[in-house]
C-alpha positions as CSV (number, residue, x, y, z in Angstrom):
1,X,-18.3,4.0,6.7
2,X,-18.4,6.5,3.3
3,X,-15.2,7.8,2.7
4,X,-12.9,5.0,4.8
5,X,-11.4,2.4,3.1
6,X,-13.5,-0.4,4.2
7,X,-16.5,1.8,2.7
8,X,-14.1,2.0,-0.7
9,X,-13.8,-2.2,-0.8
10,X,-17.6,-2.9,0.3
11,X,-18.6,-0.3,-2.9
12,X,-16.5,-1.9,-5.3
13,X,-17.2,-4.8,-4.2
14,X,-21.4,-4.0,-4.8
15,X,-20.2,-2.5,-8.0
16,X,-18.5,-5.6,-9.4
17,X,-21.1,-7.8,-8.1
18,X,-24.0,-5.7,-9.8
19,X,-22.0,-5.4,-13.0
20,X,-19.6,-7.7,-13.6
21,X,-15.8,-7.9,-12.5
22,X,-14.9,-5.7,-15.7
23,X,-17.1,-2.8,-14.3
24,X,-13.8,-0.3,-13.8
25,X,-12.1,-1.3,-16.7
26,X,-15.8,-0.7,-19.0
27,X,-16.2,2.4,-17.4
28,X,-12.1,3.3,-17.8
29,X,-12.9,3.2,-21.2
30,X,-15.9,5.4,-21.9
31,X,-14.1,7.8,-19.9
32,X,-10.9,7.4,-22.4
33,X,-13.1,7.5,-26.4
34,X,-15.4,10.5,-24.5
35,X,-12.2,12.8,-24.6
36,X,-12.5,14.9,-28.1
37,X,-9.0,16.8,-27.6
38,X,-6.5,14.2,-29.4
39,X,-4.2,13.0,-27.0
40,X,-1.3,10.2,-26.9
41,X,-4.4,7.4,-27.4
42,X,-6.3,8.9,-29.9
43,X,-8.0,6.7,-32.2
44,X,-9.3,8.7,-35.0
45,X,-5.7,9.0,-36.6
46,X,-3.8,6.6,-38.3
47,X,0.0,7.1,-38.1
48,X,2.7,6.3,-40.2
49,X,3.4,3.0,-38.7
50,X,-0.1,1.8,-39.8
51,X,-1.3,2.0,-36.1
52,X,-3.8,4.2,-34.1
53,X,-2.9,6.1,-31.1
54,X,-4.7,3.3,-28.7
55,X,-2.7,0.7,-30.0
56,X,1.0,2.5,-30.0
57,X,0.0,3.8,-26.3
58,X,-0.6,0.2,-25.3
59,X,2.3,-1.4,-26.9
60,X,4.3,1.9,-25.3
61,X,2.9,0.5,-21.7
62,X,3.5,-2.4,-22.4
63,X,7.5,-1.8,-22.8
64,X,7.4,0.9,-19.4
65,X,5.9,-2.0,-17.5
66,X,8.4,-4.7,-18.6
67,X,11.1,-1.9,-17.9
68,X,10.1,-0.8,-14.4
69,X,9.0,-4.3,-12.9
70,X,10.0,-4.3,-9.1
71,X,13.0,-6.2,-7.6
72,X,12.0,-9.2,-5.6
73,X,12.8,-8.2,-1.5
C-alpha cells in the first residue's frame, strides 16, 4: 500500500491521530522559521508599514484567495 493513495490517507490519518489534527500545519511551520535566507515571510525584519514579513505575506494570501475563489458549476 506505500506509495498509493490509500497508503497516503491511512498515514495521515496515523499522523493526525498520534499527534493531533494540527500535525501538518505544526510541522508547516518549523519547516517555514528553519529557512535562514530571508524570503517574502521573513520575520526578523520589520518594514515600513510596522509589519513583519509573516504577517504582510498572510494578509497578501489572504487578498489572492478572496480574488481567485472558484465559480459555482
Amino acid at each position: 500500500m506505500a506509495g498509493t493513495k490509500a497508503g497516503g490517507l491511512a498515514a495521515a490519518a496515523t499522523n493526525k491521530a498520534r499527534h493531533g489534527d494540527d500535525f501538518y500545519s505544526k510541522i508547516g511551520a518549523v519547516g517555514g522559521k528553519l529557512g535562514k535566507t530571508g524570503g517574502f515571510a521573513n520575520d526578523s525584519i520589520v518594514g515600513a508599514d510596522g509589519l513583519t514579513g509573516r504577517e504582510r505575506a498572510r494578509i497578501a494570501g489572504a487578498k489572492g484567495g478572496k480574488k481567485s475563489k472558484r465559480s459555482k458549476r
